[in-house]
C-alpha positions in Angstrom: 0.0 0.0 0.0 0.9 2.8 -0.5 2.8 5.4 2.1 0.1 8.4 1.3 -2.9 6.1 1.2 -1.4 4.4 4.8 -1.8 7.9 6.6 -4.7 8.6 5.3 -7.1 7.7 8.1 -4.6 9.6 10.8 -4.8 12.6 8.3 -8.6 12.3 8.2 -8.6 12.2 12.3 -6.6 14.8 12.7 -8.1 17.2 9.9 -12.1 16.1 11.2 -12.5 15.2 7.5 -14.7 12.5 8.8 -18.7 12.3 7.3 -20.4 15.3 8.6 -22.5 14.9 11.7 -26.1 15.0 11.2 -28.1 18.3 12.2 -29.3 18.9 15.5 -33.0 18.2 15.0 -36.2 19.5 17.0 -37.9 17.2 19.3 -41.4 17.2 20.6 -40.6 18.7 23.7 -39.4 21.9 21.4 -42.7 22.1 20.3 -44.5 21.4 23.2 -42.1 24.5 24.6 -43.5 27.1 22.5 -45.2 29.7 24.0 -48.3 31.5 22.8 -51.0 34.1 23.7 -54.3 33.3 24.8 -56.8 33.0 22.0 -59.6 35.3 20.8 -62.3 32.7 21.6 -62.3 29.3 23.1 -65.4 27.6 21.5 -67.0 24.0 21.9 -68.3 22.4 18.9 -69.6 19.2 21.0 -70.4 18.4 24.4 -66.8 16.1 24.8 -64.5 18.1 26.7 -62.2 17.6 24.0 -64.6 18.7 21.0 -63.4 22.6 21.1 -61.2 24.5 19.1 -59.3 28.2 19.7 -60.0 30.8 17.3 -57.0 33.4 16.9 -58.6 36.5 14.9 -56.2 39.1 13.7 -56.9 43.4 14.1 -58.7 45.1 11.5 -61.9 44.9 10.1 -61.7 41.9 8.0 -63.3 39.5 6.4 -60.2 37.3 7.5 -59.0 34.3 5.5 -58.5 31.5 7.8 -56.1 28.6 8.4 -57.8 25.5 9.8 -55.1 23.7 12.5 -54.8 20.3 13.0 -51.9 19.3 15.8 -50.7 15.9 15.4 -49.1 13.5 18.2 -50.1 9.8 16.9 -53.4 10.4 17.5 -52.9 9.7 21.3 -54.4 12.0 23.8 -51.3 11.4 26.1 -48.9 12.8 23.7 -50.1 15.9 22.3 -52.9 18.7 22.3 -53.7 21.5 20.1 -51.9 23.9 22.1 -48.5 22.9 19.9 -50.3 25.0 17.1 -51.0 27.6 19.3 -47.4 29.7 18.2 -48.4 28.8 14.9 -51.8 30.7 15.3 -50.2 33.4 17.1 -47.7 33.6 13.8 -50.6 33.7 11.3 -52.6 36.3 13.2 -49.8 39.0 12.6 -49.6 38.0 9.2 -53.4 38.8 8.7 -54.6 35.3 8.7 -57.1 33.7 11.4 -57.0 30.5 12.4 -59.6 28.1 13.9 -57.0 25.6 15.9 -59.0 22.2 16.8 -58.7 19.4 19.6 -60.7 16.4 18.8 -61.1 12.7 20.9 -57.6 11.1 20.4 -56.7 7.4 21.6 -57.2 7.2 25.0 -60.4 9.1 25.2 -63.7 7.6 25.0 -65.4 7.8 21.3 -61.9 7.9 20.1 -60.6 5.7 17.1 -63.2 5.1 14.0 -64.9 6.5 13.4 -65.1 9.5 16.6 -61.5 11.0 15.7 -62.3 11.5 11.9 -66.5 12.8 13.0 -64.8 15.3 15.1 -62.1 16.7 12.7 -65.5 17.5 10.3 -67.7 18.7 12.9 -65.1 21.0 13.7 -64.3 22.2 10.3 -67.7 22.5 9.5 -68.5 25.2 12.9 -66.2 27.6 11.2 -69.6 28.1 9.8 -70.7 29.1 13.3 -67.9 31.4 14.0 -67.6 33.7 10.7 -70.2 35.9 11.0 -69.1 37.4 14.7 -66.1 37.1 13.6 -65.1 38.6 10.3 -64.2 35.2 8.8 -63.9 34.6 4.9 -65.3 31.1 4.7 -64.3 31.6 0.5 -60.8 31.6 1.9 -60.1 28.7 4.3 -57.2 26.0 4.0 -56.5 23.2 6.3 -53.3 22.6 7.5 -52.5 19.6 9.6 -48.8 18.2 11.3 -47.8 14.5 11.3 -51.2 12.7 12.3 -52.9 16.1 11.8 -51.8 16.2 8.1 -53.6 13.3 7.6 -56.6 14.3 9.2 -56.4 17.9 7.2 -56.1 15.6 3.7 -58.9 13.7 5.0 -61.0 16.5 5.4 -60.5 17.9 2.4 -61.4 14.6 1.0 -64.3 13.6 2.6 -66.6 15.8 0.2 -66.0 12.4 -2.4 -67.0 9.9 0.1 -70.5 7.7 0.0 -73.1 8.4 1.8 -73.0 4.6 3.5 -69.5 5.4 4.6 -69.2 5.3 8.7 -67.3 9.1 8.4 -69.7 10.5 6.1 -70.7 13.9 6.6 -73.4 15.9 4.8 -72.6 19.2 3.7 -68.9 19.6 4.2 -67.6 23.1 4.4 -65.5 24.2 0.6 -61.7 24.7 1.1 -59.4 26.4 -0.8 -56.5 24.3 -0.2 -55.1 22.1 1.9 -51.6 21.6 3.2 -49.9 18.1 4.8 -46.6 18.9 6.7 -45.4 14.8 7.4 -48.7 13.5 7.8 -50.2 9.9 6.3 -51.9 10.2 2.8 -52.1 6.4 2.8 -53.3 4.3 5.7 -52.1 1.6 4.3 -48.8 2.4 2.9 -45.9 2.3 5.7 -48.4 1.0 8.8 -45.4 -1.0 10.5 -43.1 2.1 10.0 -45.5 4.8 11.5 -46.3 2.3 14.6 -42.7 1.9 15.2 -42.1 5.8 15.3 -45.3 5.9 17.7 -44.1 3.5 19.8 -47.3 1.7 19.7 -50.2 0.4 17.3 -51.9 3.6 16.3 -53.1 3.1 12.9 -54.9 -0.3 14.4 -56.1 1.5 17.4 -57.5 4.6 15.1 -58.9 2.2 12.4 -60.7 -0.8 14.6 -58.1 -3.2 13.0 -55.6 -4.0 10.4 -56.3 -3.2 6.3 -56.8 -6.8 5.6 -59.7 -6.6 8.6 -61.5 -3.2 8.0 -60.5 -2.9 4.2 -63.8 -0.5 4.1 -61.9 1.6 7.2 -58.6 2.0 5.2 -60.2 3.3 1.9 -62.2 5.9 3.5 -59.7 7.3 5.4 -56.9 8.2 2.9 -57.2 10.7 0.8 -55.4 8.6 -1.8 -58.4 6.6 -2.5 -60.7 9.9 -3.5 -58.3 11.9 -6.0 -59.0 14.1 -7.4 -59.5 16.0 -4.5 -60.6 19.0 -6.6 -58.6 21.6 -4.6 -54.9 23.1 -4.5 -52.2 20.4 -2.1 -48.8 21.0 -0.7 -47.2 18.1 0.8 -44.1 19.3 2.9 -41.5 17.2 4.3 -38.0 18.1 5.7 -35.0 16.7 4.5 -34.4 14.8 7.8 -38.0 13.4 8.0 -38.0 10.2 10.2 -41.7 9.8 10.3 -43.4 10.0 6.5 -41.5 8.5 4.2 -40.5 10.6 1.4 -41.4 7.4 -1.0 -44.9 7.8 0.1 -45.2 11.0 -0.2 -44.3 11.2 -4.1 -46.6 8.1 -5.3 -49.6 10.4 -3.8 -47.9 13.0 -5.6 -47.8 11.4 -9.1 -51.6 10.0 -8.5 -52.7 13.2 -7.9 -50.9 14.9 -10.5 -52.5 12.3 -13.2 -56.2 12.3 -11.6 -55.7 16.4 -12.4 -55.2 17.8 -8.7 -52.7 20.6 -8.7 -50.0 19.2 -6.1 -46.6 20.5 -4.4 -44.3 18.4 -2.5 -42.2 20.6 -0.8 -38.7 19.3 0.4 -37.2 21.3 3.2 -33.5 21.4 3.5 -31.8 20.9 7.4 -35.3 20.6 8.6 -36.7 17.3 10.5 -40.4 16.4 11.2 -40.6 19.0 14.3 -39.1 22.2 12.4 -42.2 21.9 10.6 -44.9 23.0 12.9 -42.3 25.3 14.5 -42.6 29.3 13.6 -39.5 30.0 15.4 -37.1 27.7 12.7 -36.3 28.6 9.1 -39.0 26.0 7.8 -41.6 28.4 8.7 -40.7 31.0 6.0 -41.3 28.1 2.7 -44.6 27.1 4.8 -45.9 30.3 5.5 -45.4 31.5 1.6 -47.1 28.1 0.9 -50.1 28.8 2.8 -50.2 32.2 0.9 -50.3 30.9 -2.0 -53.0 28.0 -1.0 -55.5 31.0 0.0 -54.9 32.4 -3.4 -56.2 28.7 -4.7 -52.9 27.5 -6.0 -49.4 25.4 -4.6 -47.3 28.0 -5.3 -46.0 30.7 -2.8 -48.0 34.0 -2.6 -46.6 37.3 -1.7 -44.9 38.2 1.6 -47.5 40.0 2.9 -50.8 41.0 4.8 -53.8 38.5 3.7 -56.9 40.4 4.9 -58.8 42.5 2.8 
């Protein structure tokens, strides 16, 4: 061998030429450490103590476009609650834009699972209803925006227009959306099962669905979004580059069968950023999302203009 190539690893050791060390990544707990201010309203739209949502109005006269939240955390009450969106609100409102942040029954909670969760995610998209007219609200300019399980739920809602009337989750009257946006949150339910359980630490998608695919087939289809395209609205799928919940794989088959049923779709890759950054106003994620949620209350996937969104 020779001499040159024989020092090589002491050169490497002593020069740190060594593979660069992955990026320090967000965690739940920097999420859950966000601070926010209290809402503009605290509103039940159930009797469960969990069927409420906090509405974050910004000044000014309005009408306000609005930005439906939808916090994720495995769907398991004992790991998150929709105060990890409330910075996010709080972010939105001095940008112009309203949101309507929900809770709904989460494993855990009684009524929970199929088909409670995915009946309180619509109930609680559809009181935005309730809430415009006191409010200022522009119900021709709402998106949904969901994190990690949230996502899902956000691409479910915007789905669930296209779903039978026999279906268990089927809702009449569905309020319209002008877009829809999934930061690292399931499209298929039953793409990736075993992965997303592992990241959970336990057997969410078979808790939330009453079983596996193979035993609620009926479950599975009319909970992904996947299984309705088109959608018939504007989607931006973001991921970070460091993602260790959705995988990335997933993500772009959606992608492609949206694209061919005729959906207009984004997938937006984030550079440094893991699955946390993405929910977080406070990292450099929050700039690409933001202009993507712009650009979804215009009615289309790309960014809109760095400003004000009331009228």
């Amino acid at each position: 061998m020779p001499f040159a190539l024989r020092l090589l690893p002491l050169a490497c050791f002593a020069l740190a030429c060594a593979r660069p060390a992955a990026p320090l990544l967000m965690t739940p707990r920097d999420l859950q450490a966000l601070s926010s201010r209290p809402p503009t309203a605290r509103v039940a739209y159930g009797s469960d103590s969990s069927q409420y949502g906090e509405l974050r109005v910004p000044p000014g006269p309005g009408p306000h476009p609005v930005a439906i939240l939808i916090h994720g955390g495995c769907f398991k009450a004992m790991y998150a609650n929709l105060r990890e969106l409330g910075a996010m609100g709080d972010t939105l409102a001095a940008e112009g834009i309203a949101s309507w942040n929900i809770e709904y029954r989460r494993l855990g909670e009684p009524g929970a699972g199929w088909p409670g969760t995915y009946l309180d995610v619509g109930r609680a998209v559809d009181h935005l209803r309730t809430l415009a007219p006191a409010h200022r609200l522009d119900l021709s300019r709402v998106v949904l925006v969901g994190h990690s399980a949230g996502g899902h739920l956000a691409m479910w809602a915007a789905s669930r227009g296209r779903l039978a009337p026999e279906s268990d989750v089927y809702q009449r009257d569905p309020l319209p959306v002008r877009g829809v946006m999934d930061l690292a949150g399931p499209v298929d339910m039953t793409a990736n099962v075993p992965g997303y359980e592992s990241a959970c630490g336990d057997s969410v998608i078979t808790q939330l669905l009453g079983g596996r695919p193979a035993d609620v087939p009926a479950h599975y289809a009319d909970a992904s979004a996947v299984r309705r395209l088109p959608l018939g609205v504007p989607q931006v799928l973001v991921i970070g580059e460091h993602e260790g919940f959705a995988p990335r794989g997933v993500l772009e088959v959606y992608v492609r069968a949206a694209r061919t049923a005729g959906d207009p779709v984004r997938l937006l890759v984030l550079p440094g950023a893991g699955h946390f950054e993405l929910a977080m106003p406070t990292t450099p994620a929050w700039g690409p999302v933001a202009a993507a949620i712009r650009g979804l209350l215009e009615g289309n996937v790309d960014p809109g203009p760095a400003r004000s969104s009331s009228r």
